[in-house]
N, C-alpha and C positions, 0 to 999 in steps of 0.2 A: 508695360510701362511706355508712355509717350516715347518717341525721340528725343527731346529737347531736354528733359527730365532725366533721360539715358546719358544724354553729352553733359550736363552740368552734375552728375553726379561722377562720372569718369573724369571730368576737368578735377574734379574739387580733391577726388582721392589722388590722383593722378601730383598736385599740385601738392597735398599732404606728403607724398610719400617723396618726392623731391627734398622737401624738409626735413622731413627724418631724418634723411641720408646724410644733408650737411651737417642735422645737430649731431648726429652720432660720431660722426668724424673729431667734432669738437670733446665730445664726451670721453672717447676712446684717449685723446690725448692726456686728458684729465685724470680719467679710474684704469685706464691702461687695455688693452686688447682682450683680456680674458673676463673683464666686467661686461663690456660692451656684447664677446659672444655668447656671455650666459643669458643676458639680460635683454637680447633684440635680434643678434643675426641667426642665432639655433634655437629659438625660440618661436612656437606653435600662431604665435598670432601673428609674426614677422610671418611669415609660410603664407599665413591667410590672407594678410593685406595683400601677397603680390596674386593670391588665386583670387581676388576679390576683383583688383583689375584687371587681369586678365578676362573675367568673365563676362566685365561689363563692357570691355574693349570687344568681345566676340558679339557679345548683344547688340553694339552698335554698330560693326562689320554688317550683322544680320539685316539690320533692319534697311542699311543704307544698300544693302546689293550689290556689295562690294567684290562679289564674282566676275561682276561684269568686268572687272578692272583685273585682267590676272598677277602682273607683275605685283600692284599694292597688296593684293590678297595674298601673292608667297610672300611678299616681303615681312606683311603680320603675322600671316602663319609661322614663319620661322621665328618668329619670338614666340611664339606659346610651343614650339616645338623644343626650345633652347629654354625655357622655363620647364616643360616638363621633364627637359631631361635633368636640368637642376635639381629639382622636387626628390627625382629618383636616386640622385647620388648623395642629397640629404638624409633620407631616410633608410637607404639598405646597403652604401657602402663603409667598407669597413677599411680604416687607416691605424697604422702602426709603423712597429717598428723589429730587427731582429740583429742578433750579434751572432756574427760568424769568427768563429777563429779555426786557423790552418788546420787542417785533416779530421774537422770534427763535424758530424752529420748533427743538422739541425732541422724541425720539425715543425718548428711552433715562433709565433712572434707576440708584442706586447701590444696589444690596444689601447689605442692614444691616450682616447677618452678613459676609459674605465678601467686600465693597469691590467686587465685580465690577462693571461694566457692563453691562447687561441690558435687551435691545432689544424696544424697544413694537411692537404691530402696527400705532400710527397714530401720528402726531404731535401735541404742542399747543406753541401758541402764546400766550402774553401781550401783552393789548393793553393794559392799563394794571392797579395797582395801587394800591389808594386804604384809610387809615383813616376809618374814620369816628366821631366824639369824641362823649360825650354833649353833649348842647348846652350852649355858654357853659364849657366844662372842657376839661384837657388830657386826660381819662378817656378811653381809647378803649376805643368800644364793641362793634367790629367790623373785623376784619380781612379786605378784599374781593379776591380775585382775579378781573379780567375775563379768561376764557380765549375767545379766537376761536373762534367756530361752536358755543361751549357753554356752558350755566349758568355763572354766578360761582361760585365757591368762596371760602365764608368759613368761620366758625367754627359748626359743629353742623350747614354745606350743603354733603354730600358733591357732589361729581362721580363719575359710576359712566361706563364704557366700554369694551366687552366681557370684562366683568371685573373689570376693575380698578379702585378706588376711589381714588381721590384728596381730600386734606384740607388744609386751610390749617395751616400747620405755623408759616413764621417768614417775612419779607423783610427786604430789605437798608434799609442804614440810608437809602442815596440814594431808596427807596422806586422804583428802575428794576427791580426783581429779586423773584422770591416763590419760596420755598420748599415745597412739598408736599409730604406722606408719601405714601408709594405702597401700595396694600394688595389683592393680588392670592391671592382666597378664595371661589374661585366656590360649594364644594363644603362648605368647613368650616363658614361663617354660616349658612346657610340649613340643614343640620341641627340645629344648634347653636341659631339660634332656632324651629325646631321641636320641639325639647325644652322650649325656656323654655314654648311655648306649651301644648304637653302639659302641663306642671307645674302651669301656673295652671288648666286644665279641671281636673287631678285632685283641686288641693289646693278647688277649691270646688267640686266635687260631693262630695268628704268633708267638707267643711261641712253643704250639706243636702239631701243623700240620706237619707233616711225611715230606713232601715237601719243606719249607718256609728255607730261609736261613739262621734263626736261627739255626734248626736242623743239615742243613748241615756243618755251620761250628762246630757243638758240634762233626760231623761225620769227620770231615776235618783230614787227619793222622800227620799233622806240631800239630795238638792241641793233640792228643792222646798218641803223646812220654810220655809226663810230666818230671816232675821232672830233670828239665835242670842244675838247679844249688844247689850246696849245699853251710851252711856258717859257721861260726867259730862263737861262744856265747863266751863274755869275758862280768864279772858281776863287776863293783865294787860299793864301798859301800863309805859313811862318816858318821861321828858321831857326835854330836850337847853336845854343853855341856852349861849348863843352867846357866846363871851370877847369885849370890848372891844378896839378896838386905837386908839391917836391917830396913825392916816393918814392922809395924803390921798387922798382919794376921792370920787370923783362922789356927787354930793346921791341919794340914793335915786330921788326923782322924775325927775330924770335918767338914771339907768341903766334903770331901769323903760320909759321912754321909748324907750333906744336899743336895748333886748332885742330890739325887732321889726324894725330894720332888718335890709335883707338884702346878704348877705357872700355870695363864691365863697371856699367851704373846702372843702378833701377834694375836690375835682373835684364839688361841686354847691354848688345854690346854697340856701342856711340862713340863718334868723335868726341875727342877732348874740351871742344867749345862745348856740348851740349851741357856737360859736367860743370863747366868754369860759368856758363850763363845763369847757371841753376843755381850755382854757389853765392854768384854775385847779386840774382834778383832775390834770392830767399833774406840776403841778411840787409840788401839796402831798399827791393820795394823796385832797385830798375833795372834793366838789361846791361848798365856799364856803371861805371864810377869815375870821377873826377876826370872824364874824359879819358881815359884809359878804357882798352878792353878788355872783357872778361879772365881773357888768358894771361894779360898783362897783372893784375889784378890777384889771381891766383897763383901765378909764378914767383909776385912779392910776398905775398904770404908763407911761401914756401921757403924763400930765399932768406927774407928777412921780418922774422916773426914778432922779435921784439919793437921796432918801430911800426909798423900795422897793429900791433894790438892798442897802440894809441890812439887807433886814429877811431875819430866818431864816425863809424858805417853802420853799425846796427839799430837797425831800424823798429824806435817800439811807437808801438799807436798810443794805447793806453793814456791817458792822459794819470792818471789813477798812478799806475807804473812809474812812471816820469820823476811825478812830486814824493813815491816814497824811497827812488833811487836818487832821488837831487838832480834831474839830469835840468842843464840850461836850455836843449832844446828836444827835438825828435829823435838822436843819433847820439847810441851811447859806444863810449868804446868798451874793447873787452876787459879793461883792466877798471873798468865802470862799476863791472859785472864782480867783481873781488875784494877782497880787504884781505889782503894779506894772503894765506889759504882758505880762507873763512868763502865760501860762495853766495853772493848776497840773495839773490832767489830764496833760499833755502829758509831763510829769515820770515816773508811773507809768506810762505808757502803752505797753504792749511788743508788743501783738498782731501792730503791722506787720512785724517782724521772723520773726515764723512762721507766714506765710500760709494752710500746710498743715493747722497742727495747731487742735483746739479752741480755742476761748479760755474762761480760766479764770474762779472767781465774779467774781475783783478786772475783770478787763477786762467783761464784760459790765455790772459796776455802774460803770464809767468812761462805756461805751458810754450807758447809760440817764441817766447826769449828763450826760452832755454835749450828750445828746437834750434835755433840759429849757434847758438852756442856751443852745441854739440856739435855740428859744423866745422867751427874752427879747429875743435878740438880733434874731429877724426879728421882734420887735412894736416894737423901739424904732428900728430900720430902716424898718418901715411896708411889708415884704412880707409879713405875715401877714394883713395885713386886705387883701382885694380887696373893693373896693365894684363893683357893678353898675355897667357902661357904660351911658352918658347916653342913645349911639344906639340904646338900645331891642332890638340886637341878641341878648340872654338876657333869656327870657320872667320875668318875677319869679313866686314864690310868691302864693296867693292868701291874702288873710288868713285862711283858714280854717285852711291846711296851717302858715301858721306860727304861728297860737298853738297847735295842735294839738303840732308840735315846740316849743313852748316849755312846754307843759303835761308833755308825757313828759320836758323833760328837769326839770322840777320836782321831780318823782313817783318816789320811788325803789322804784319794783314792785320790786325783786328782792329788797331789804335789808327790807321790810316784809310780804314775801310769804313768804321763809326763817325768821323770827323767827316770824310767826305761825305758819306752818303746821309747824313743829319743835315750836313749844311745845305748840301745842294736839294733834297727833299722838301723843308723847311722854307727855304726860298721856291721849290715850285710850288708847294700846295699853297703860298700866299697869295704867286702870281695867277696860280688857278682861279681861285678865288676873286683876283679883281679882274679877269677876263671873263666870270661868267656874268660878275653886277654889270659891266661894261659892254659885252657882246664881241669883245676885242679877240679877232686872230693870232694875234703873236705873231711872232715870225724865226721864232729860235727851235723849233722844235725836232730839228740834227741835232740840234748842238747835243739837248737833252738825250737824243737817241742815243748818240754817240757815248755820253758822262754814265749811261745805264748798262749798254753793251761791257764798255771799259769795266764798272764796278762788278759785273756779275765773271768777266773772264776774271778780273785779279781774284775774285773770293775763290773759284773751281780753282786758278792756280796754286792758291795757296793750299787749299783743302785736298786735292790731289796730293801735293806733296806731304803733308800730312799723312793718307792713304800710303800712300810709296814709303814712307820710313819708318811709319809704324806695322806696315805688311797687315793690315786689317782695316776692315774699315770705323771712320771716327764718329762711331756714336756711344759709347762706353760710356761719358760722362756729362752734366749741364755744358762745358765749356765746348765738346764734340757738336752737341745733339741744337747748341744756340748756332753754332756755326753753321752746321747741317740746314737747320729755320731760313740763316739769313741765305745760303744758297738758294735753295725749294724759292725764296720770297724773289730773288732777284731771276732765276728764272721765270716766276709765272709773270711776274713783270713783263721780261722780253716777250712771251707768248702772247699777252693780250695788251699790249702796247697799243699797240694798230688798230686793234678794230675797237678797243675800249681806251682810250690814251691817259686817261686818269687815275688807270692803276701804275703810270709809273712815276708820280711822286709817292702812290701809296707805296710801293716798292720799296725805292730807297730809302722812308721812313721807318720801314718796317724794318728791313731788313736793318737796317744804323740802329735800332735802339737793341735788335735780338744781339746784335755784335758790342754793341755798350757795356750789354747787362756781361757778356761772356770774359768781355775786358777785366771791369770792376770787379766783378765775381767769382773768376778762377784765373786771371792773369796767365791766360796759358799754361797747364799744367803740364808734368813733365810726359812724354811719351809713353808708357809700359805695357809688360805683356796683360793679355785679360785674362780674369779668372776665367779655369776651366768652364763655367756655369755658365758664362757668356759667348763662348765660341761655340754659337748658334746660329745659321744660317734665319730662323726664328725670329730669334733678336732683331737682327738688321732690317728684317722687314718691317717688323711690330715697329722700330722705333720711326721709320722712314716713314710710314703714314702716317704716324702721330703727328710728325711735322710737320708736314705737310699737312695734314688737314688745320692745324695751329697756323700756318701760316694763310691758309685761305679766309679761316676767321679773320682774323688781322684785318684783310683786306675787307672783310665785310662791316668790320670797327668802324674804319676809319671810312668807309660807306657812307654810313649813316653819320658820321660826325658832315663829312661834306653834304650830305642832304639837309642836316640843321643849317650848316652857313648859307647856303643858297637859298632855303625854304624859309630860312629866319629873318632875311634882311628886308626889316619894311623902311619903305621913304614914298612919301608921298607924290610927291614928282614921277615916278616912276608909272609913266604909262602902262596900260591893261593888260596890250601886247608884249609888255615884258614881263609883267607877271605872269602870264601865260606860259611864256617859254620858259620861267623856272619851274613850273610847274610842271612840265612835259622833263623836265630835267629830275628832277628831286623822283619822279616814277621812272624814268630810265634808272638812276638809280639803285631805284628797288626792283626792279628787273634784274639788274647785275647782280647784287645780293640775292635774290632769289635763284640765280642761274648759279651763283658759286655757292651756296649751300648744299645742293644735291653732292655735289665732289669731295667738299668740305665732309658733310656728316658723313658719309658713307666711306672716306676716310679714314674717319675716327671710328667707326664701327668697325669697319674690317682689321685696322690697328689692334681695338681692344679684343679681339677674337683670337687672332692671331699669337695676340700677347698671350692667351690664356691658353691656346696651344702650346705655346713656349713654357709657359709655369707647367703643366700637365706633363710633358717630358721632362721637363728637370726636376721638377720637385713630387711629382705624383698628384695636383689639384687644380686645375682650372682657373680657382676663385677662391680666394679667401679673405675678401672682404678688409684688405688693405687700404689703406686711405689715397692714397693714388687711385687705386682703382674704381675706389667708391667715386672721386672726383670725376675720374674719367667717366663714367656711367650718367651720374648727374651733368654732365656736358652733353652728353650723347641725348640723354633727358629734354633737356633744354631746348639743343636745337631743333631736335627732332620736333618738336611741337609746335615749329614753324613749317612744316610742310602742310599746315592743315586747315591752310588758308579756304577749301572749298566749305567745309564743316565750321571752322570758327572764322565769320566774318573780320573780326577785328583783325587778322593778319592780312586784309587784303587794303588796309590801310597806309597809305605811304609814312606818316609820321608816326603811327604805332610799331611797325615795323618796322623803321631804323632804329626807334629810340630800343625796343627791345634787341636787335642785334650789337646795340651796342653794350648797354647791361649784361646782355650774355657771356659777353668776350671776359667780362668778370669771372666767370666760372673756369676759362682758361686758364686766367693769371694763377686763379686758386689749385686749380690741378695741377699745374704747374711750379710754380713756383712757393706758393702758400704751401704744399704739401712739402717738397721739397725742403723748407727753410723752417717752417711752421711747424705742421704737426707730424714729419718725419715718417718713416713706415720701413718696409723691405726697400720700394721701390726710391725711396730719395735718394737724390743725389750729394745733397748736403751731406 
């Protein structure tokens, strides 16, 4: 077959199987995970489309000589080496499952798929089964299996035996019994991570290999001018002034006092503010009330419960909720919530009746009243405050760690970091803009250095101390892993500031909206220990280049939106010579998106690799065709089909290729946050 006929049949499947993936992700939400894997991902023609392109992907390696190039050539080869080994663990490994109880020799486990019983070539034995809690908390931090004559098996500590892997899965409530997955793949993993590990040779010897066209365009002289634009910093400010209330509440000097005591909340052990701040944003939506502190605040409620249950602080959204409680505005009180002993919730309250199905806005705004509710009721009860045992048995906080968490929870980094770094972003990318129709110097551009440096130390400072009080690091959740984005965005800022100057309004834009979405969207949630399943060295990597390569996109977004404002402005007036030099502008441009792409995807590749290292220790599978992951794949999809500008002209177009880097960044949002809020899976955060 021609070449030409090669590449447009490889485009067209290549471009089909892209779609699949997104429809199925939609489908999967719809008929549920176990239609989707009958009906396409363990399914004989799913298998063929992907050996279909592979095929035609080696036919047109072949044809184009793509040996000569070796780094590109490992780089492909290690995806048909990481598909063959898929192939392999589809069709001959076998998954299950087996129940151990204490002092009893087991032989045999159950087959996922097919309920068979399935006989071992040796037996094990359970000698005992033990949790183990963070200290001083009910948090369990580990789930221990002691098997006779071999390693324990807990969470992220396989057992391997002649074959077979075994993984702590679940035990019985009596804690006599443990559950294991069984994962029997002598042949699949071990190609499968010999592709990962090809992938990562390939993709960093096309880093920096002298030759590879990463290098060249770092050597490209459109990328070497730098400093194309300069911008104007204008800072301003507002002031908040705190409304009166005539409550009673602890003397300042005494709340102040009782901040540093320490409490068991959330399965650790915290100052008293942490507890009193969590108390007070859950039921009013802010870190204080009527101008009082937290501790002040929670000390009246203590004190004096019968005037506080009047007061309107509880906070319902619901509009719905509102009009069928009567309330006159947003803020009911608790005596809102009652008629007499009668509980008014309980009245609207219909979810228990259809177990099966969603529950609607009005029942999820029941659900969240009645969360705040319980609140009051276990602070006026006196289970919500655990004080420290006397006998010394839970080590306390040292004074350093708790004014450390009382200073973070002072300091509202996210609401002072979003305001600034949107305003001041906002205002440079306009003045960018009228410096490039103009050809104007500026003459501000300390200032900006300075407003850049400043916002990227206060975010490490905050997120360090974050790091220090939760003694892990924070990517565990959307509100961790946005803050994590908007650090990664404001360092690569400072990095290529200089020699590129226009990634630092994209910076601070960037990074202000990842900080927005973290504000609005988990308002700081409360610090806790992680599930055993996450204390993964694993983890922290997987999540750290996701975000990074997320945040390099970004920067390639908003690229191409500034290659439209500059490439798009026509006026007639405008002499030849200045067309010209937007046009030398609008191709630097696409140079720089070209040059942060390689970092970018290879990011995200090594991320999703790494991730499925991570699944493969915890849970015994690499892949399982989870809608994050699907997303993630179809990103990887995407961009990757931008490096192929030599073979498909069209990418070596300046306005085709921004408009497509910027559509791309679509498939981010969707991995991201569409999966997450939308159609859910293992991996959402929602």
């Amino acid at each position: 077959m021609h070449l030409f006929n090669l590449k447009k049949s490889l485009v067209f499947l290549y471009i089909c199987l892209v779609a699949l993936l997104a429809a199925v992700t939609f489908v999967e939400h719809v008929h549920g995970t176990e239609f989707v894997e009958k009906y396409v991902y363990h399914t004989v023609w799913f298998c063929c489309l992907w050996g279909v392109l592979a095929a035609l992907a080696v036919a047109v390696l072949v044809k184009r000589q793509l040996w000569r190039r070796l780094p590109t050539l490992l780089l492909h080869g290690s995806f048909l080496v990481i598909l063959v080994g898929a192939m392999i663990t589809f069709s001959y490994s076998k998954k299950g499952y087996m129940h151990l109880t204490v002092g009893t020799e087991v032989g045999t486990f159950i087959d996922q798929d097919s309920k068979r019983v399935i006989e071992l070539p040796f037996t094990l034995c359970l000698d005992s089964f033990r949790v183990e809690y963070y200290p001083g908390t009910d948090a369990p931090a580990d789930y221990v299996s002691y098997i006779r004559d071999a390693e324990p098996v807990s969470m992220n500590r396989i057992l391997s035996r002649q074959g077979y892997r075994f993984y702590q899965s679940s035990f019985d409530d009596d804690k006599e019994g443990s559950w294991l997955s069984v994962n029997y793949d002598p042949w699949g993993i071990g190609i499968t991570y010999a592709g990962y590990i090809l992938l990562g040779i390939s993709m960093l010897w096309m880093l920096v290999g002298r030759s590879g066209e990463f290098r060249r365009l770092l050597r490209h002289p459109l990328l070497r001018k730098g400093g194309m634009f300069v911008w104007l910093l204008m800072v301003t400010g507002a002031a908040m002034q705190a409304e009166n209330r005539s409550l009673p509440a602890l003397a300042l000097r005494q709340a102040d006092s009782l901040a540093s005591k320490q409490v068991i909340y959330h399965d650790r052990v915290v100052p008293f503010n942490t507890l009193a701040r969590d108390f007070v944003l859950k039921l009013t939506g802010k870190s204080s009330y009527g101008g009082m502190t937290p501790e002040q605040v929670v000390g009246g409620w203590l004190l004096r419960p019968e005037v506080w249950q009047n007061e309107p602080m509880i906070y319902i959204k619901s509009a719905e909720l509102r009009h069928l409680l009567r309330l006159p505005s947003s803020y009911a009180c608790l005596t809102d919530l009652f008629d007499g002993q009668n509980y008014r919730l309980q009245e609207f309250w219909k979810g228990g009746q259809k177990p099966h199905m969603k529950m609607t806005s009005l029942e999820k705004a029941i659900m969240e009243t009645d969360e705040k509710v319980g609140l009051i009721l276990m602070l006026r009860s006196g289970t919500l405050i655990r004080p420290l045992p006397e006998d010394g048995s839970i080590k306390p906080l040292s004074d350093v760690k708790v004014q450390a968490e009382i200073l973070y929870n002072r300091i509202p980094f996210s609401k002072l970091l979003f305001m600034f770094n949107l305003t001041v972003g906002m205002l440079a990318f306009f003045y960018l803009l009228y410096c490039s129709m103009h050809r104007s110097a500026g003459k501000a551009w300390s200032v900006f250095t300075v407003a850049l440096y400043a916002a990227f130390l206060f975010q490490l400072f905050g997120y360090c101390l974050r790091w220090y009080i939760g003694g892990r690091i924070p990517l565990s959740n959307g509100y961790e892993t946005m803050q994590f984005m908007a650090l990664c965005t404001l360092l690569l800022a400072c990095i290529f500031r200089r020699r590129f100057s226009f990634t630092l309004p994209f910076g601070l834009l960037i990074s202000g909206f990842a900080l927005l979405v973290a504000y609005l969207g988990q308002n700081n949630p409360q610090i806790t220990p992680l599930m055993p399943v996450l204390l993964s060295p694993w983890l922290s990597i997987h999540v750290s280049l996701i975000m990074v390569s997320y945040a390099l996109f970004a920067f390639m977004m908003l690229n191409g939106l500034l290659a439209f404002c500059i490439g798009g402005w026509r006026k007639k007036t405008i002499d030849s010579e200045i067309q010209e030099q937007r046009k030398v502008r609008v191709e630097q441009l696409m140079l720089f998106s070209r040059l942060m792409l390689y970092p970018a995807v290879f990011c995200l590749g090594a991320g999703i690799f790494i991730g499925a290292v991570w699944a493969n220790v915890s849970w015994g599978r690499y892949w399982a065709w989870d809608p994050k992951e699907v997303w993630a794949l179809i990103t990887f999809l995407i961009y990757g089909a931008a490096f192929h500008g030599q073979s498909l002209a069209v990418f070596r177009q300046p306005r085709f290729f921004h408009a497509y880097m910027v559509l791309a960044f679509l498939t981010v949002l969707m991995t991201y946050f569409g999966v997450n809020y939308l159609l859910g899976g293992m991996h959402s955060y929602a």
